[in-house]
N, C-alpha and C positions, 0 to 999 in steps of 0.2 A: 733443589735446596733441601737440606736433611733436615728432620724433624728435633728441635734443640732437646730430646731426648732420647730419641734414634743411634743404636750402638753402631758406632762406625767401625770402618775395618781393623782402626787397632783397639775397640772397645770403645769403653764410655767415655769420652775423652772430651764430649761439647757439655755444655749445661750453659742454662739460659743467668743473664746477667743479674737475675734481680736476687737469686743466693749469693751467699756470702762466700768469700773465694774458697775457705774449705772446702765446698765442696764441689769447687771442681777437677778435684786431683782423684774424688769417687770413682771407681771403675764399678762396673758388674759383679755381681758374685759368680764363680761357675756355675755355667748351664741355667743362669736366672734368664728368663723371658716373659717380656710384656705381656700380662693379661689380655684378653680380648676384653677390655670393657665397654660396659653400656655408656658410651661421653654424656656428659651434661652439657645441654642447650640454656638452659637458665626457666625452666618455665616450670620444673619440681621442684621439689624438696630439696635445700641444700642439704639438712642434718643427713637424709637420706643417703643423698648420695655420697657422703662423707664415711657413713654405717658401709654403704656398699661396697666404696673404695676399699676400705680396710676387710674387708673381708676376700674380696677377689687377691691382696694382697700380705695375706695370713704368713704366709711362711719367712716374711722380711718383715714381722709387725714391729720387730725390735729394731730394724734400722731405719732410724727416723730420716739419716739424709738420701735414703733409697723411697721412703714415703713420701719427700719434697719432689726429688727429680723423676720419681714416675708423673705425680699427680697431674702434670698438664700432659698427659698422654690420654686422661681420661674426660678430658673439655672438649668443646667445639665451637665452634660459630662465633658467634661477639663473647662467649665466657674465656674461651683463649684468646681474644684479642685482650680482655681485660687482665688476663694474667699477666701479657708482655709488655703492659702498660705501669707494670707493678713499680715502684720506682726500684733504683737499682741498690744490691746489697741489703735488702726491706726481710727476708725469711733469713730467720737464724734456725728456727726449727719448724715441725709439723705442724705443731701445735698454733706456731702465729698467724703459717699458712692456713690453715682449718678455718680459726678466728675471721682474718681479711675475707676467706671465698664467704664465710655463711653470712657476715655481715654485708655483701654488697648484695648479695640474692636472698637477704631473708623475705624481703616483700613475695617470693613464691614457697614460702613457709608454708605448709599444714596450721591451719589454728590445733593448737592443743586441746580437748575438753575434757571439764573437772566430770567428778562423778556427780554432782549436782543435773549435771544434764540430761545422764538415765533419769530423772525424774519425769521428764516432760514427753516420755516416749511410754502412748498407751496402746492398748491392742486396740484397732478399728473395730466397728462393726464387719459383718460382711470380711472380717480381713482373716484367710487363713494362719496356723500356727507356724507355718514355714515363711511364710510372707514376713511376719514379724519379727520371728528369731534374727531371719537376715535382716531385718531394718536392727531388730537392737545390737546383733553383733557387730554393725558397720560403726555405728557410733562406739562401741566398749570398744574398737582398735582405737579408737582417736582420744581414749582416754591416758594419760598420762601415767598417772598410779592409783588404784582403785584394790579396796579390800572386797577379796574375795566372799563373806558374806551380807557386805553392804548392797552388792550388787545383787547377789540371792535374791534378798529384800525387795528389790525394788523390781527384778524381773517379773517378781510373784505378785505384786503389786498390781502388775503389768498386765496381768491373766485373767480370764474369766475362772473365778473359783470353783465354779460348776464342774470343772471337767478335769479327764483322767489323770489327765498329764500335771495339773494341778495339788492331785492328792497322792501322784509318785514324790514331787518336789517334796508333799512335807511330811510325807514318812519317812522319805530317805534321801538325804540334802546333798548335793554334787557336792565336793570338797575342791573339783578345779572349772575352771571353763569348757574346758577339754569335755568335761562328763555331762555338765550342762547342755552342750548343744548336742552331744550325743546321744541323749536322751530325748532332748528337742528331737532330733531328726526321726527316733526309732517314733513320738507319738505320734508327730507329722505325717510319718509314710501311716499309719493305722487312721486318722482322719484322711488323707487323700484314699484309700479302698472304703472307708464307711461313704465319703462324701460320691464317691464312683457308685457304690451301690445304691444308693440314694437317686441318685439322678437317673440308674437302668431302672426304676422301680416307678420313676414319674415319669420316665417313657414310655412306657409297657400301660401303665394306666391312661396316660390321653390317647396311645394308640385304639387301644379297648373302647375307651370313651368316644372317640372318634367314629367306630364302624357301629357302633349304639346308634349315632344321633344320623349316620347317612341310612342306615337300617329304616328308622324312624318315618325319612321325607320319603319313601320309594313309593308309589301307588300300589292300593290294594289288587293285588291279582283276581279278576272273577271266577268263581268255583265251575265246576263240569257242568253244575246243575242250570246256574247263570246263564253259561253258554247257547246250551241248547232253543233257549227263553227269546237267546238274541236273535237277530238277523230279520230278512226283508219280512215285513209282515204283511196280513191275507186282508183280501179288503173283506169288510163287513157286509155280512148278507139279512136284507132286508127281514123284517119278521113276518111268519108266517099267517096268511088271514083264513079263518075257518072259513071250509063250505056252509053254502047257506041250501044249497039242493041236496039230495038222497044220489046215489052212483048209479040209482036206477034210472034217471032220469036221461043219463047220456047215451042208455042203450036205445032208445025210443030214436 
């Protein structure tokens, strides 16, 4: 069974019932072919994959009834079952179709977040400058629409004042995102070699510290002088008792 938007041999000649009969007289344009697209399962972003559809589909962005009869080429699973479930003659254009897909899958919508929510993101302790940028930059994509130095504001908020990267932001302000995190990154890589040096430096010192304290426990070695001192010793000899006769006396 061919796919109800699969070019058959004389062209485009099926389309599924739920357009309007215009257009199923649609043919192909020449040499148009199906995008390989990424299908939707139902478990992302519809807006998303509505941005993606149109874009893998850029060069027909003007033919709307070319944007109707691809789009379920780009579904799958229970999402195309719910396209052919569509009641019949129900798409008159792109647009309605768009409406119906993101309305039945908005429940796997992205929450949007306001810029109020950079507020509530501050640098940890202990938490590198790389570590953070990436936390704040994951939220400033899920931001909706945000002025450029509201966000300034609150990054810098965000920082310990103390340091370099700190007093680059306020002599000289990024004017896009773009410069922002590039800047991030250029003082990030300079704390990851300080923070590397740092730590070869408290290595080298407990090493140090280490051959001090086994130095310390070793016993003292006995000198040459010690030595000699040592070993079996002579047993003690009595003390001498003086003559009490003359030596003349033994020749007798």
């Amino acid at each position: 069974m061919s796919h109800p938007l699969a070019p058959s041999a004389k062209g485009w000649t099926t389309c599924s019932p739920r357009f309007l009969l215009s257009y199923h007289s649609l043919r192909a344009p020449r040499g148009f072919l199906v995008p390989k697209f990424p299908t939707y399962d139902g478990s992302n972003d519809p807006f998303d994959h509505i941005m993606h559809y149109r874009q893998f589909m850029t060069l027909d962005i003007g033919n709307d009834t070319l944007l109707c009869k691809v789009f379920p080429a780009s579904l799958q699973g229970q999402v195309l079952s719910w396209f052919h479930r569509l009641p019949p003659n129900s798409v008159d254009n792109f647009r309605d179709l768009s409406e119906a897909f993101v309305g039945q899958y908005l429940c796997s919508a992205r929450h949007k977040q306001n810029i109020s929510t950079l507020q509530n993101i501050k640098m940890q302790d202990n938490e590198s400058l790389r570590e953070f940028v990436k936390r704040f930059g994951q939220v400033v994509l899920q931001v909706e629409a945000y002025n450029m130095d509201a966000v300034l504001q609150i990054f810098k908020r965000s920082i310990c004042p103390d340091t370099p990267f700190f007093e680059s932001l306020a002599k000289k302000p990024p004017t896009t995102m773009d410069d922002l995190f590039r800047r991030a990154n250029k003082y990030s890589m300079l704390e990851d070699d300080v923070r590397a040096a740092t730590q070869q430096v408290l290595v080298v010192r407990q090493t140090s510290r280490s051959g001090v304290e086994r130095s310390a426990k070793l016993p003292d070695r006995p000198r040459p002088s010690d030595r000699r001192q040592e070993g079996p010793s002579c047993p003690e000899r009595p003390p001498f008792t003086p003559l009490s006769i003359s030596m003349r006396s033994f020749s007798l």
